[in-house]
N, C-alpha and C positions, 0 to 999 in steps of 0.2 A: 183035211189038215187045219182050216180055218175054225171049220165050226165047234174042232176041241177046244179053241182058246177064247169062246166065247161063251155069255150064260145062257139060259133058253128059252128067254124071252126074244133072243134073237135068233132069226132064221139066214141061215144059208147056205147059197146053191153054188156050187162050183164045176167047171169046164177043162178038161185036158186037152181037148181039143174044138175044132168049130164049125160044129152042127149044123149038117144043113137047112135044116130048119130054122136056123136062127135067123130074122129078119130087123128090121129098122122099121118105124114111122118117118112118114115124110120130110119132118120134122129134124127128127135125126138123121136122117139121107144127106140134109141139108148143109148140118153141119161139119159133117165129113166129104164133102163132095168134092175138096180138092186131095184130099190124104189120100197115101201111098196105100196100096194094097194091104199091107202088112196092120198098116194103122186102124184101114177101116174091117180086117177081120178082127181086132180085136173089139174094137167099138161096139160093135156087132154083137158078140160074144156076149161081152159083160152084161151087154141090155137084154139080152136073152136070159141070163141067170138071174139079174133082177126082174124080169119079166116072172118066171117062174117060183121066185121068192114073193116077191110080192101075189102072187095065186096064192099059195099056201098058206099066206099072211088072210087072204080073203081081201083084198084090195086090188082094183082096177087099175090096169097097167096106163100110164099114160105118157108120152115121152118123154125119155129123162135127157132132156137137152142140156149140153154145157151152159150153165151161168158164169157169174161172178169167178174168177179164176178157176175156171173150168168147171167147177163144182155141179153134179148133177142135180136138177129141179125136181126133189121126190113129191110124189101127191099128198097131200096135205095132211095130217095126221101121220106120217111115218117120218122114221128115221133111218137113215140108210147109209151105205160106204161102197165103195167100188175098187175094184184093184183087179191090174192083170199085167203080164210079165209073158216072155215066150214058154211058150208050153203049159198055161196056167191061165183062168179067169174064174173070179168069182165076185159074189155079190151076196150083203148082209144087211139085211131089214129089221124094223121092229117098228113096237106102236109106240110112238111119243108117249101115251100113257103110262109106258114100262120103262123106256131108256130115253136119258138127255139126251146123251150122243154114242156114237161108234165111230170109229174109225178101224180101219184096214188094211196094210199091205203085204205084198210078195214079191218076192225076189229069187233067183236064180241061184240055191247054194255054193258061191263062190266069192273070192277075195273081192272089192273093189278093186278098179282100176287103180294105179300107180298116182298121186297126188287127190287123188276124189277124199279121202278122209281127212288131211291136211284141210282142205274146203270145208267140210262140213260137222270134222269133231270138235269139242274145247279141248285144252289142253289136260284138263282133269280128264276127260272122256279118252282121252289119247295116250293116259299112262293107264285107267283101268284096261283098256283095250290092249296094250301090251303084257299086262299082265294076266289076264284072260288068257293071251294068246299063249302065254308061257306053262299054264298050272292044266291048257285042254286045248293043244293042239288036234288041226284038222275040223275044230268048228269055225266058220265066217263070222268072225266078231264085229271084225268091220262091218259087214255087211250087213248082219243083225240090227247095227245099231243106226245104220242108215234107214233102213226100213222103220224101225221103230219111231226115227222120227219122222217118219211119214205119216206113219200111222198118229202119232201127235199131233201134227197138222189137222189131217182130214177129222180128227175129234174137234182140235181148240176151232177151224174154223166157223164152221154153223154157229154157234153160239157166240162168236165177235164180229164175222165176217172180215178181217185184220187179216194182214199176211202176219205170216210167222217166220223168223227165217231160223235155220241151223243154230243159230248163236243163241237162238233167245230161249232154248231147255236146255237143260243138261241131265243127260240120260246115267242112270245106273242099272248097268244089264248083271245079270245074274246065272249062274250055272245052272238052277232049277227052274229055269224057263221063263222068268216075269223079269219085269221092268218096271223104272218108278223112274219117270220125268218131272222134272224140279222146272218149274216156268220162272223166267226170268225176267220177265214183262208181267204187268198189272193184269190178272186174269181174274174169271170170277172163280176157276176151278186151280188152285196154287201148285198141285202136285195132280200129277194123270198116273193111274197104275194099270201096266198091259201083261202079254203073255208072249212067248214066243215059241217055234218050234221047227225044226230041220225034219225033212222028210223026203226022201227020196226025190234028190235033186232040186228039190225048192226049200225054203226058208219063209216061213209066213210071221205077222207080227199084227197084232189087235189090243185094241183096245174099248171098256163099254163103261160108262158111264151110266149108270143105273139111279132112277128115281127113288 
């Protein structure tokens, strides 16, 4: 699902479920050593499908422990994203030679919860979104557009290390699958343009930055 909305300078590996084989460095054990079962199979997960991307990439795995707002610490010359959701992990790498940045998420094809878009839409984004929902009912607009700005985030970070909060892009989703986030804070990158896609009970959303 992920790796159709990306180009092919980037690699990735995705999970439906969690492999036994999938393991932690100590490193990582660490950081999850108080998290709930639930937390630490996905942790798990995702560093396993990075672990695997990064192989194919021809780069040594090393542990991608939470930094700075979570953000995982790729090995030096790549570029990378992480995203996982119930029923869903994956992970996208590349060589900083080929991309600025990536970003990635996924979501659960379903409405948000009841005031969640109130939170995190603008009001522009909350009339398109109404009328989205009117002209192609049965897709998660809402939901779309929450992810996509996650997937904004996990781009704009690396490149500022700044939080970003909901208010500060304003998203235009589209019927043919893509997005274009308008940044409303001083950025080096002004506008982001991603992809999105519904697939058999999940909803993925990406975004790559290309040199």
């Amino acid at each position: 699902m992920i790796s159709e909305l990306l180009p092919a300078p980037v690699l990735v590996e995705t999970a439906y479920a969690d492999p036994p084989e999938a393991r932690l460095e100590p490193e990582e054990e660490a950081a999850v050593a108080r998290a709930v079962e639930s937390r630490r199979r996905e942790f798990t997960t995702v560093r396993h499908c990075a672990r695997l991307a990064l192989g194919r990439l021809g780069v040594p795995y090393r542990p991608l422990v939470p930094g700075l707002r979570g953000a995982p610490s790729w090995p030096d010359g790549v570029i990378g994203s992480l995203t996982h959701c119930a029923g869903f992990r994956a992970a996208a790498v590349a060589r900083a030679g080929d991309v600025v940045s990536v970003g990635i998420d996924a979501e659960p094809a379903l409405p948000l919860p009841e005031g969640v878009l109130d939170a995190i839409a603008l009001p522009a984004e909350q009339r398109r979104d109404t009328a989205l929902s009117a002209a192609h009912p049965g897709v998660p607009w809402d939901r779309i557009l929450f992810s996509a700005k996650e997937s904004v985030y996990k781009t704009w970070f690396p490149l500022t290390h700044t939080f970003l909060d909901f208010s500060e892009a304003e998203l235009t989703l589209r019927p043919d699958g893509t997005f274009t986030a308008t940044l409303l804070v001083p950025s080096p990158l002004p506008t982001l343009d991603g992809r999105w896609r519904v697939h058999e009970g999940h909803l993925a959303t990406a975004i790559t930055v290309l040199r």
